[in-house]
N, C-alpha and C positions, 0 to 999 in steps of 0.2 A: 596476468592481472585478473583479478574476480570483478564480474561482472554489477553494474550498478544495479538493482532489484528496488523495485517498487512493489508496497505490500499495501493492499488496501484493504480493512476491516479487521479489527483486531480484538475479537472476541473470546470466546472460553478457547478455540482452537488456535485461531489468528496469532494472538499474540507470541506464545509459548514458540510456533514456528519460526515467528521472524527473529525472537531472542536467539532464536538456533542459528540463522541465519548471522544473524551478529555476530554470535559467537565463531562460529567457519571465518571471519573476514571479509565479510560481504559489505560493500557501501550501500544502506538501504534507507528508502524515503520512503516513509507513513503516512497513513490517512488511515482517520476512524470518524465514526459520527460525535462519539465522545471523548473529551480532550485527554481526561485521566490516562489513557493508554498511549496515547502517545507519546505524553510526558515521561510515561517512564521509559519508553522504550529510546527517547532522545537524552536522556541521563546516559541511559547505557552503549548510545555511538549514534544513533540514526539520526537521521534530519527531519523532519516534519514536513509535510505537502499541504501546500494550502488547498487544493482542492484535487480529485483523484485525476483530473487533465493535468495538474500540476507536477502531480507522481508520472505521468506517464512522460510527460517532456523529460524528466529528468532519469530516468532509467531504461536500462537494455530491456529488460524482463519486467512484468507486472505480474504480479501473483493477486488474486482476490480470492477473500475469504469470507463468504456474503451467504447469510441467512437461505434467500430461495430469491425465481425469478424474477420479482419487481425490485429487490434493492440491486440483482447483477444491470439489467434493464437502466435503473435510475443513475449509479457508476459511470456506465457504457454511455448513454446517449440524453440523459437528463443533464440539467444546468451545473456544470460547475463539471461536468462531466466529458468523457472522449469519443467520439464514433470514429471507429476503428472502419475503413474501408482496405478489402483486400483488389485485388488484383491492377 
C-alpha cells in the first residue's frame, strides 16, 4: 500500500507535483494559503487539510513546497502549524 503524503504549498511547482502524486496512487492531503488550489487538486482525489498540523496528523510523509525560510518557519512551528521534535 502507498503511503498517506501530505503536501503543503501548492504553487507554480507544488502543485503540478502533488497531481503527479495523485496520479502514482498516492492518498494525499493538501494545504495552501489559497483555496483555488486546493480545490482543484480535491476534484482530482486529494483531501484538504485544514491547517498544515492538520496534514501532518493525517500522513506518513509531509513534503513542503514553500517560497523561502520564514513561510517553512511559520508551517513548522507558527499557529495552525507542527513543531517537529526529533530524538
Amino acid at each position: 500500500m502507498l503511503e498517506h503524503i501530505g503536501f503543503i504549498g501548492l504553487g507554480v511547482m507544488g502543485r503540478p507535483m502533488a497531481g503527479h502524486l495523485l496520479a502514482a496512487g498516492h492518498r494525499l492531503t493538501v494545504h495552501n494559503r489559497s483555496r483555488a488550489a486546493i480545490d482543484e487538486l480535491v476534484t482530482a482525489g486529494a483531501q484538504a487539510g485544514a491547517s498544515p498540523a492538520g496534514v501532518a496528523r493525517q500522513s506518513d510523509i509531509v513534503i513542503t513546497m514553500l517560497p523561502d525560510t520564514p513561510d517553512v518557519e511559520s508551517v513548522i512551528a507558527g499557529p495552525g502549524g507542527r513543531r517537529v521534535r526529533s530524538g
